[in-house]
mmCIF file of the C-alpha atoms, coordinates in Angstrom:
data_MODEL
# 
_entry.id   MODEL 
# 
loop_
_atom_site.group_PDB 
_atom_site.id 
_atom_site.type_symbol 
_atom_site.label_atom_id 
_atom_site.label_alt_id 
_atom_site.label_comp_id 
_atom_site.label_asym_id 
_atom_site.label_entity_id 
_atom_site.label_seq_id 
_atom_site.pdbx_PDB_ins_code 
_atom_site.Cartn_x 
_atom_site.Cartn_y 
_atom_site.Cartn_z 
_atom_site.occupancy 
_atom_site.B_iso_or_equiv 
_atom_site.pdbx_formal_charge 
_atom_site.auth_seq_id 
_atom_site.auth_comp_id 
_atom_site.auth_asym_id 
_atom_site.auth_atom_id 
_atom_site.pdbx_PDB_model_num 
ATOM 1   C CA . UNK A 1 1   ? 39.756 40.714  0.086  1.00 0.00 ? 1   UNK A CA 1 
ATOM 2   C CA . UNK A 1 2   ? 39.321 37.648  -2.551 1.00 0.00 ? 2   UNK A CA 1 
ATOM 3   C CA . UNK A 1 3   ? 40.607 35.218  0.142  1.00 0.00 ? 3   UNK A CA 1 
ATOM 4   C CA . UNK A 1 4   ? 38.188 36.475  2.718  1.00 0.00 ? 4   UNK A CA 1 
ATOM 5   C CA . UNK A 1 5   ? 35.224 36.372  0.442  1.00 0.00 ? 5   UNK A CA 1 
ATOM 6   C CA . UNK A 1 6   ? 36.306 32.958  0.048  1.00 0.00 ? 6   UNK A CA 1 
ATOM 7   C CA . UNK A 1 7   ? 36.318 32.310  3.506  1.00 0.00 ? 7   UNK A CA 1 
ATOM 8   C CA . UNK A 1 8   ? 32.775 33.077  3.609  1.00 0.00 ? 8   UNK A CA 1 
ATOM 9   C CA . UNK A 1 9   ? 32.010 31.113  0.711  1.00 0.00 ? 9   UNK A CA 1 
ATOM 10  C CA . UNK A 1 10  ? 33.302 28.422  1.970  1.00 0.00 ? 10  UNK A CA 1 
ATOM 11  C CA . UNK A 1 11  ? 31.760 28.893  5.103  1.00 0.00 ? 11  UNK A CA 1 
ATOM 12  C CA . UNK A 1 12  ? 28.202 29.518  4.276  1.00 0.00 ? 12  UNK A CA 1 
ATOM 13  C CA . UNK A 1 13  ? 28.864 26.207  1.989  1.00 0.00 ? 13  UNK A CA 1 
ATOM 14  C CA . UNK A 1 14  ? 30.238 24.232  4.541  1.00 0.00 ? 14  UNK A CA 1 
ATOM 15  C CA . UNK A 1 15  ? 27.068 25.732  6.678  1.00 0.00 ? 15  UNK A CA 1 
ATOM 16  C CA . UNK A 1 16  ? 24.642 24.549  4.240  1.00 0.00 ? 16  UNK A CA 1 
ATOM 17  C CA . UNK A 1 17  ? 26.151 21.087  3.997  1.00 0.00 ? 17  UNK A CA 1 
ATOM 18  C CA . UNK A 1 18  ? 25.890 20.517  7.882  1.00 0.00 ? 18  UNK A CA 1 
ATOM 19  C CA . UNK A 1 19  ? 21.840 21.399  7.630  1.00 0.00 ? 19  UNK A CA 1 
ATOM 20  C CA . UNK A 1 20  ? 21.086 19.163  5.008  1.00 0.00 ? 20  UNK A CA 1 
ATOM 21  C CA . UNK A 1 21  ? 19.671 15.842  5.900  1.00 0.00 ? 21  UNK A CA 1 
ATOM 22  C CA . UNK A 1 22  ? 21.635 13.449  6.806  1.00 0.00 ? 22  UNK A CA 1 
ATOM 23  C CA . UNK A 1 23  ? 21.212 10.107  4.048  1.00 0.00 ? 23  UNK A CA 1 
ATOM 24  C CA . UNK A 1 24  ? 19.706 7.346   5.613  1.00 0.00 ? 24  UNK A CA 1 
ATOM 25  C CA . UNK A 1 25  ? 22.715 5.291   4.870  1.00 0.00 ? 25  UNK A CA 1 
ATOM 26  C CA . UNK A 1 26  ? 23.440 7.792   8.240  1.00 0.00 ? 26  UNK A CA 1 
ATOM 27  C CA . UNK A 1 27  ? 21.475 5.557   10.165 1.00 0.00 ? 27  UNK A CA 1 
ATOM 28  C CA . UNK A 1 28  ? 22.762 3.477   13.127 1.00 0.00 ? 28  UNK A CA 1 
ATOM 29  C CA . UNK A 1 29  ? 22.677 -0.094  12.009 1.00 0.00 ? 29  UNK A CA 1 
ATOM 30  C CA . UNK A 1 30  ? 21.518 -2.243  15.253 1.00 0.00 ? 30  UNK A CA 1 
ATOM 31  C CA . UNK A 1 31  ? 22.473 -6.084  16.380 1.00 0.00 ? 31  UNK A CA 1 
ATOM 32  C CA . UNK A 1 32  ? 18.621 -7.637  15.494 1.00 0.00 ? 32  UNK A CA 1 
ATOM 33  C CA . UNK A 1 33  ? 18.131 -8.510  19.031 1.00 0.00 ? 33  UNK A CA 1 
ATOM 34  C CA . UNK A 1 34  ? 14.181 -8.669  19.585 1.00 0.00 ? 34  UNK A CA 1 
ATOM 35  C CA . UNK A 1 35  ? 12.128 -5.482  20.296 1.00 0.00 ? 35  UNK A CA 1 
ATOM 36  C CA . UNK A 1 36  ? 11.646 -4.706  23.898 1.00 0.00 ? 36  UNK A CA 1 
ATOM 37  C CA . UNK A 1 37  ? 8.059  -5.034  24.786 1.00 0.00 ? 37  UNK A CA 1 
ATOM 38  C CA . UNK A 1 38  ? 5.709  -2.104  23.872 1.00 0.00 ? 38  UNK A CA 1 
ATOM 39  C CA . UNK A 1 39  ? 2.262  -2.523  24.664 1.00 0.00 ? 39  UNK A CA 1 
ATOM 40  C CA . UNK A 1 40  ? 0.245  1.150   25.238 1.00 0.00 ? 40  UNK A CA 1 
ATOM 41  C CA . UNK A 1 41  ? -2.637 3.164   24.835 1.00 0.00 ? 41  UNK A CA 1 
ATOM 42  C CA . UNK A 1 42  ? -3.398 5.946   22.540 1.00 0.00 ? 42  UNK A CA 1 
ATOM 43  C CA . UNK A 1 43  ? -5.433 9.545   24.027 1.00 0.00 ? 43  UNK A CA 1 
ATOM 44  C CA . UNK A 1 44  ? -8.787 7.646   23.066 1.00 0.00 ? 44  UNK A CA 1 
ATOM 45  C CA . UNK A 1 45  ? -8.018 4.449   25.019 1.00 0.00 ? 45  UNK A CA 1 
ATOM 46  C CA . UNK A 1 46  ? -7.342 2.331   21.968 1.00 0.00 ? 46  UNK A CA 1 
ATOM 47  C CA . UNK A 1 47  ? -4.223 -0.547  22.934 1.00 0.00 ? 47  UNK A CA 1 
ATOM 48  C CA . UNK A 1 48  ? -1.672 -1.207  20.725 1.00 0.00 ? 48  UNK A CA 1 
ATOM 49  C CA . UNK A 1 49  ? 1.026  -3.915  21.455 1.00 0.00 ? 49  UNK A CA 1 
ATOM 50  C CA . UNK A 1 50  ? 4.042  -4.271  19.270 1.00 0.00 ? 50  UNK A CA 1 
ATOM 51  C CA . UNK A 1 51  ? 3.874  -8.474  19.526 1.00 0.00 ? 51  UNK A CA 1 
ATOM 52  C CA . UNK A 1 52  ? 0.972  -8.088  17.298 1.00 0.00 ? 52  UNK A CA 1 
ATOM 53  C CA . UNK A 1 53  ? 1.990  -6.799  14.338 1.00 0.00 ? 53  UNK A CA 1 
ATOM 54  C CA . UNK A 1 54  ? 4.700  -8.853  12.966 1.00 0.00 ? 54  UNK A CA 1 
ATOM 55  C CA . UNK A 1 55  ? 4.706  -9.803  9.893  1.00 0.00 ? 55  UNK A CA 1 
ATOM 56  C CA . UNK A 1 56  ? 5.090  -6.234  8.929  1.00 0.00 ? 56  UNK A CA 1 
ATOM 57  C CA . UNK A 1 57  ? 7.782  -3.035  9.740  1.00 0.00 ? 57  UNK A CA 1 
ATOM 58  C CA . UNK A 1 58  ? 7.680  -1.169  12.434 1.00 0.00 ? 58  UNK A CA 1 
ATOM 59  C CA . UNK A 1 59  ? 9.242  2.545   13.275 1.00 0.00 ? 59  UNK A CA 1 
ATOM 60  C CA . UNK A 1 60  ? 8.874  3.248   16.716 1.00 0.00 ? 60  UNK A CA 1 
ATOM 61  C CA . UNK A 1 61  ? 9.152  6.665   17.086 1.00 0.00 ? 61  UNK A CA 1 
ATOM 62  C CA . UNK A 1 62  ? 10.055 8.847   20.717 1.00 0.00 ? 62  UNK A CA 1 
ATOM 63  C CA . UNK A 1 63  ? 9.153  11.823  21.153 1.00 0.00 ? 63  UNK A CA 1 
ATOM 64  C CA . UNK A 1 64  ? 8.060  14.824  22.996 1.00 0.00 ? 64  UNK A CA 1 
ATOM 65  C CA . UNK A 1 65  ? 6.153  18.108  22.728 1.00 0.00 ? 65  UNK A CA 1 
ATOM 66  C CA . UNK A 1 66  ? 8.748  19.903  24.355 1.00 0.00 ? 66  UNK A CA 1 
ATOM 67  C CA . UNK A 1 67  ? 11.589 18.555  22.246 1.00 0.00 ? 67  UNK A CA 1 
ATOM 68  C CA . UNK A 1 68  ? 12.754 21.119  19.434 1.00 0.00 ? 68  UNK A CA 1 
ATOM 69  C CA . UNK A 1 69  ? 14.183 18.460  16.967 1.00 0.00 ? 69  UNK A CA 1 
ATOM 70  C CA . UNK A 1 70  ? 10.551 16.538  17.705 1.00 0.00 ? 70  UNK A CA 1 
ATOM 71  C CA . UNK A 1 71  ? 8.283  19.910  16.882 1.00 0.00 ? 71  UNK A CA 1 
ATOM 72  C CA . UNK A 1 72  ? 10.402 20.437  13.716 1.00 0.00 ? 72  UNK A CA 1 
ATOM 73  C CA . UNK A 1 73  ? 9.973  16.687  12.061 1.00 0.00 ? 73  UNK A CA 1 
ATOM 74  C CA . UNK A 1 74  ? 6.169  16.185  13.419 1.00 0.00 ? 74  UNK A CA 1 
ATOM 75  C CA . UNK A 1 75  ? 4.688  18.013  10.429 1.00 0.00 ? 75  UNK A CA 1 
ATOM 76  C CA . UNK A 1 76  ? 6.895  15.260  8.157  1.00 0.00 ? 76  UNK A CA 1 
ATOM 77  C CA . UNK A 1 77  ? 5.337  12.207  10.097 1.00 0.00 ? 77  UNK A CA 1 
ATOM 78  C CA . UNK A 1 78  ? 1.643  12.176  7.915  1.00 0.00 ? 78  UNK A CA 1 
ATOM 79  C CA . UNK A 1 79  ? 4.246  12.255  4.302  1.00 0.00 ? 79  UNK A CA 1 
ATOM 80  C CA . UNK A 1 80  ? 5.633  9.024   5.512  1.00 0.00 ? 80  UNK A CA 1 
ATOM 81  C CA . UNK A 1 81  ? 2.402  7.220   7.327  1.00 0.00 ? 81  UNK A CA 1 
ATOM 82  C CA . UNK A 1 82  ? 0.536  8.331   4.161  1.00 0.00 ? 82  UNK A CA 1 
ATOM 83  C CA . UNK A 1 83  ? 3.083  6.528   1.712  1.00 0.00 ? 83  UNK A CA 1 
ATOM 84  C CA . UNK A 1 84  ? 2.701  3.299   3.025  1.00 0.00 ? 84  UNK A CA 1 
ATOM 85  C CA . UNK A 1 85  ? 0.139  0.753   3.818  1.00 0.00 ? 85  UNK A CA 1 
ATOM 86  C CA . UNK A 1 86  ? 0.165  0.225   7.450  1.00 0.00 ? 86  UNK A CA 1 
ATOM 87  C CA . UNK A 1 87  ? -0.014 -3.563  6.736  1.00 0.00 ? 87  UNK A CA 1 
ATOM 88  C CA . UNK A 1 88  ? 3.605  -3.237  5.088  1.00 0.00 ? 88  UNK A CA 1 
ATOM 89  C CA . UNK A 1 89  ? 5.159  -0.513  7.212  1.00 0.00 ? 89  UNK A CA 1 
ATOM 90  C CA . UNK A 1 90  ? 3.197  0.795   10.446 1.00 0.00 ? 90  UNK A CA 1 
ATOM 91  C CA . UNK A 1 91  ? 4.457  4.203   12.381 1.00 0.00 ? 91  UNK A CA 1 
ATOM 92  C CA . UNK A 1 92  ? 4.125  4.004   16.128 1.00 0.00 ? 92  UNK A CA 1 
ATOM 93  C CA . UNK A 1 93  ? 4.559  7.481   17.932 1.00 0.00 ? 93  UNK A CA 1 
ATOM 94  C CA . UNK A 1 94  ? 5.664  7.383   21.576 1.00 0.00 ? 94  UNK A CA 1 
ATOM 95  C CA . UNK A 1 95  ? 4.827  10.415  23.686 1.00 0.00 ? 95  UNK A CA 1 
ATOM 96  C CA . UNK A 1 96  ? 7.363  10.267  26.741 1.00 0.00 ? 96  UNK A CA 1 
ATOM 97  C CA . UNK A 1 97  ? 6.044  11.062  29.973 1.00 0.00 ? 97  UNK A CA 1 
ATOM 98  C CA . UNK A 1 98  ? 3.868  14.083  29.229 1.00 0.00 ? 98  UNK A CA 1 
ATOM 99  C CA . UNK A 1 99  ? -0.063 14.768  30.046 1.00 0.00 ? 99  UNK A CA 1 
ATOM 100 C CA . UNK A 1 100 ? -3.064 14.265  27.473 1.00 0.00 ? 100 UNK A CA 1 
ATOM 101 C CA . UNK A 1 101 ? -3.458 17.974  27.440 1.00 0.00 ? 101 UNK A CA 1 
ATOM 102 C CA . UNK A 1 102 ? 0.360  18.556  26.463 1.00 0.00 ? 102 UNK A CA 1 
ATOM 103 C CA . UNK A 1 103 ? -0.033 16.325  23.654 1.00 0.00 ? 103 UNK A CA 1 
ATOM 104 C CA . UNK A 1 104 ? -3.209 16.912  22.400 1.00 0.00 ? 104 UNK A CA 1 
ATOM 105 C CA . UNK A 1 105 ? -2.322 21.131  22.107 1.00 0.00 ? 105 UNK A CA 1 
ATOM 106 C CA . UNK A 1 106 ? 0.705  20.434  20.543 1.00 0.00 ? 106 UNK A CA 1 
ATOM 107 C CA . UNK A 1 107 ? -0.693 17.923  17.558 1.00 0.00 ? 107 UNK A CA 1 
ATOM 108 C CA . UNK A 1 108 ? -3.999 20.087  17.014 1.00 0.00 ? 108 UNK A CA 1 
ATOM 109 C CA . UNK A 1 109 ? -1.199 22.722  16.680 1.00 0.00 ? 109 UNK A CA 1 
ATOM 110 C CA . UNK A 1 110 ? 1.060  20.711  14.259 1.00 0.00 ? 110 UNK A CA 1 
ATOM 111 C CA . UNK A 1 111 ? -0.232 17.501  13.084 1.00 0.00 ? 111 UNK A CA 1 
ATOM 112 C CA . UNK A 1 112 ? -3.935 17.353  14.123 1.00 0.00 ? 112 UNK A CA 1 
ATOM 113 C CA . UNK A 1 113 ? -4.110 13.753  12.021 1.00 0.00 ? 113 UNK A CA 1 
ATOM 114 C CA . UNK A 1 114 ? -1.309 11.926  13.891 1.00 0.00 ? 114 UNK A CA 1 
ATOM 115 C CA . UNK A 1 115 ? -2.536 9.651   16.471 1.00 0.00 ? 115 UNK A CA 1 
ATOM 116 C CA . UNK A 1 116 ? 0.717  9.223   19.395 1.00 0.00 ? 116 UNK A CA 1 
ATOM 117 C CA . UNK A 1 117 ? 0.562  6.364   22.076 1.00 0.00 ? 117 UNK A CA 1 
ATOM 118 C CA . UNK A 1 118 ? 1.292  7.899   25.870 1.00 0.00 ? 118 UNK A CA 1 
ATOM 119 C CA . UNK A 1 119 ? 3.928  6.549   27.540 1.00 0.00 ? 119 UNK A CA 1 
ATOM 120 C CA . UNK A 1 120 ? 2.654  8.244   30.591 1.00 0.00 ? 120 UNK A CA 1 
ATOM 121 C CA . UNK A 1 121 ? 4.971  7.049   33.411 1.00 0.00 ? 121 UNK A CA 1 
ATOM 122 C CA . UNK A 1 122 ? 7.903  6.163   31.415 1.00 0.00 ? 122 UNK A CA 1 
ATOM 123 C CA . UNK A 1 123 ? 8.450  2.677   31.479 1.00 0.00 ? 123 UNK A CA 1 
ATOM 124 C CA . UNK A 1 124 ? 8.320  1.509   27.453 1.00 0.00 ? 124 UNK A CA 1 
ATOM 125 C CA . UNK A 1 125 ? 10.732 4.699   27.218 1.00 0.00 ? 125 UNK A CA 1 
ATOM 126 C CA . UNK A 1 126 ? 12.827 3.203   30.166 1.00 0.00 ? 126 UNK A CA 1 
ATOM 127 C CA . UNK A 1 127 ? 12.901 -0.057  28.583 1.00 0.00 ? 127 UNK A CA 1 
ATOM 128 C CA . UNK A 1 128 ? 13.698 0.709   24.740 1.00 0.00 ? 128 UNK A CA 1 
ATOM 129 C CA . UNK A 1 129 ? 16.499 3.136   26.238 1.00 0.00 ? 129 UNK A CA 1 
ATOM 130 C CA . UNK A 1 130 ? 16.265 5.802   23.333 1.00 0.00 ? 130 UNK A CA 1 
ATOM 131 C CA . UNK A 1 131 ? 19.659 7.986   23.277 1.00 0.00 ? 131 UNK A CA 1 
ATOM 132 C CA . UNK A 1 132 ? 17.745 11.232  22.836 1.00 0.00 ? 132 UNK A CA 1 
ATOM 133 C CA . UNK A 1 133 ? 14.636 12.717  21.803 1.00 0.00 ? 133 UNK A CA 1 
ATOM 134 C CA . UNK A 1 134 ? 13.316 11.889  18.983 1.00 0.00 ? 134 UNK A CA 1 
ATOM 135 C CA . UNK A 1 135 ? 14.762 8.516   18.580 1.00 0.00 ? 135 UNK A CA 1 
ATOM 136 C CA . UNK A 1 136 ? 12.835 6.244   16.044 1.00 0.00 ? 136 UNK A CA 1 
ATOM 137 C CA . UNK A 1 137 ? 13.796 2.264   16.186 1.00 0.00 ? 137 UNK A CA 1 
ATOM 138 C CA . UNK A 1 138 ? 13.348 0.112   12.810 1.00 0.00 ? 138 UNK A CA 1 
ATOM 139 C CA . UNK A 1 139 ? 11.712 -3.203  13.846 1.00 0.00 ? 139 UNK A CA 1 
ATOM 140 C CA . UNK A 1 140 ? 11.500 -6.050  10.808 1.00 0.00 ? 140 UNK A CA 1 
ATOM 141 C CA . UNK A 1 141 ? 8.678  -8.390  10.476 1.00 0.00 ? 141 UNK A CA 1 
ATOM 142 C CA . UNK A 1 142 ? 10.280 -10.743 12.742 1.00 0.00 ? 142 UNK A CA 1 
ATOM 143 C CA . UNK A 1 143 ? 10.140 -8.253  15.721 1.00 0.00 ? 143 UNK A CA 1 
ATOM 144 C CA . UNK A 1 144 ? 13.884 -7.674  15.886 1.00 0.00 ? 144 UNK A CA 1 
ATOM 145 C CA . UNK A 1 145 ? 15.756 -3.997  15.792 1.00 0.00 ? 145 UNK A CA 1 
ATOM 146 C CA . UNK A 1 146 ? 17.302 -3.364  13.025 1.00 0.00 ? 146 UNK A CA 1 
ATOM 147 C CA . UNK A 1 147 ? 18.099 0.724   12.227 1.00 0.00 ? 147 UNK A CA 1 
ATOM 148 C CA . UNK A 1 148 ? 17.992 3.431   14.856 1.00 0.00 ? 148 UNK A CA 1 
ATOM 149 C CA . UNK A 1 149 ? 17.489 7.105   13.796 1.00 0.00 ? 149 UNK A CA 1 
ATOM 150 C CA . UNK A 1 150 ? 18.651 9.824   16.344 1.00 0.00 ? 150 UNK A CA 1 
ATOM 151 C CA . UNK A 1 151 ? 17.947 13.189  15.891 1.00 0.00 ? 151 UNK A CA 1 
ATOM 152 C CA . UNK A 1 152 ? 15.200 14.884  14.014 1.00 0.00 ? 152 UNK A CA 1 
ATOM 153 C CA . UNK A 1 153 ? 14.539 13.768  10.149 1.00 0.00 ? 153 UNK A CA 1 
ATOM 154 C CA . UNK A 1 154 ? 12.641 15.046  7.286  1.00 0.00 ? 154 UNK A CA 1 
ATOM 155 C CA . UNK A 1 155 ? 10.635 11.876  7.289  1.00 0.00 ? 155 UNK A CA 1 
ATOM 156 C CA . UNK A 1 156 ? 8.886  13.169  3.787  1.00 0.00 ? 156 UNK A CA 1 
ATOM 157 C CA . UNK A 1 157 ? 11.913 13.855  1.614  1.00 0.00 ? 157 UNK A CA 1 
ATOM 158 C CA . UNK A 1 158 ? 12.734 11.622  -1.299 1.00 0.00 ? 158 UNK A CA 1 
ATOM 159 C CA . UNK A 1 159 ? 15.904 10.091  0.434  1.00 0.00 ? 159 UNK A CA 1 
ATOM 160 C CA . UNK A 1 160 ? 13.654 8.543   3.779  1.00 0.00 ? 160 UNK A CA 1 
ATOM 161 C CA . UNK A 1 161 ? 11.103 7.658   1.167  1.00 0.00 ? 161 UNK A CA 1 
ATOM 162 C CA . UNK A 1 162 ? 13.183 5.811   -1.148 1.00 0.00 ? 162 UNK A CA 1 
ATOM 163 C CA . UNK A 1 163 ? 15.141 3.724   1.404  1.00 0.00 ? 163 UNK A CA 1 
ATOM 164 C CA . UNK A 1 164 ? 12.132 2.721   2.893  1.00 0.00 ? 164 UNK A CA 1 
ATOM 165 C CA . UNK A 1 165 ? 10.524 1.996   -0.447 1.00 0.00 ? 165 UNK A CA 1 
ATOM 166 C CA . UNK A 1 166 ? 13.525 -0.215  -0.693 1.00 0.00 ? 166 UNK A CA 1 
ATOM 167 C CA . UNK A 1 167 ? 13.387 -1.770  2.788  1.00 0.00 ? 167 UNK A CA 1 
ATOM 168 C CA . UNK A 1 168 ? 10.026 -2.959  2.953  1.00 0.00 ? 168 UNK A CA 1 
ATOM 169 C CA . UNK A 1 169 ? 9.654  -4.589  -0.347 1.00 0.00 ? 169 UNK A CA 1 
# 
């Protein structure tokens, strides 16, 4: 009986480890090749185009509406673009391939304060070649990839906060 108890014990710790949040020391360190070209428009219309905001960090972030992982870490994204200035460290959230109406129920739903460009026929997604949804690429002032993040993150905890703290200054 005191062995299988500990079986569970063990289990449920072992569980509880594996749902934790991965460090970001987790990340995927990348080659610092330059950014593919990202140049797209938000729901209103407004442009944004990567080339013109070096000089500061980047996250490009994938995602969809339909994507568990992405629903679970949305509500996380404001902690983060809150924390920084955007002329230090600027968030860039990349709706894959789905309509305005899509997007716009799901963030009035989750995130009403988030802004997401639309990647409406695929093509930045195509080119940055993400290896899952949500996939969010680390691009340094100089334009080059640097970190990849796959998989849903708590984007708010103390661990993604500190190492990008630490990163950008």
């Amino acid at each position: 009986m005191k062995r299988r108890a500990f079986g569970f014990g063990l289990l449920f710790l072992l569980g509880t480890a594996l749902a934790t949040e991965p460090p970001p020391g987790q990340l995927l360190k990348l080659d610092g090749r330059p950014a593919p070209a990202l140049r797209l428009a938000d729901m209103d219309g407004k442009t944004v185009d990567l080339a013109q905001l070096k000089g500061r960090w980047v996250l490009v972030h994938f995602w969809a509406s339909w994507c568990g992982p992405c629903r679970r870490e949305m509500p996380t994204l404001p902690q983060l673009i809150k924390t920084f200035p955007a002329e230090r460290l600027t968030v860039l959230l990349v709706n894959t391939a789905e309509s305005d109406d899509e997007v716009f129920s799901f963030l009035a739903s989750v995130s009403p304060e988030l802004v997401t460009l639309m990647d409406r026929d695929g093509q930045v997604t195509e080119r940055w070649q993400p290896r899952g949804l949500p996939s969010t690429f680390f691009v340094d002032p100089q334009g080059r990839l640097q970190y990849l993040a796959l998989g849903g993150r708590d984007w708010g905890s103390k661990s993604y906060l500190d190492f990008l703290h630490a990163l950008i200054h």
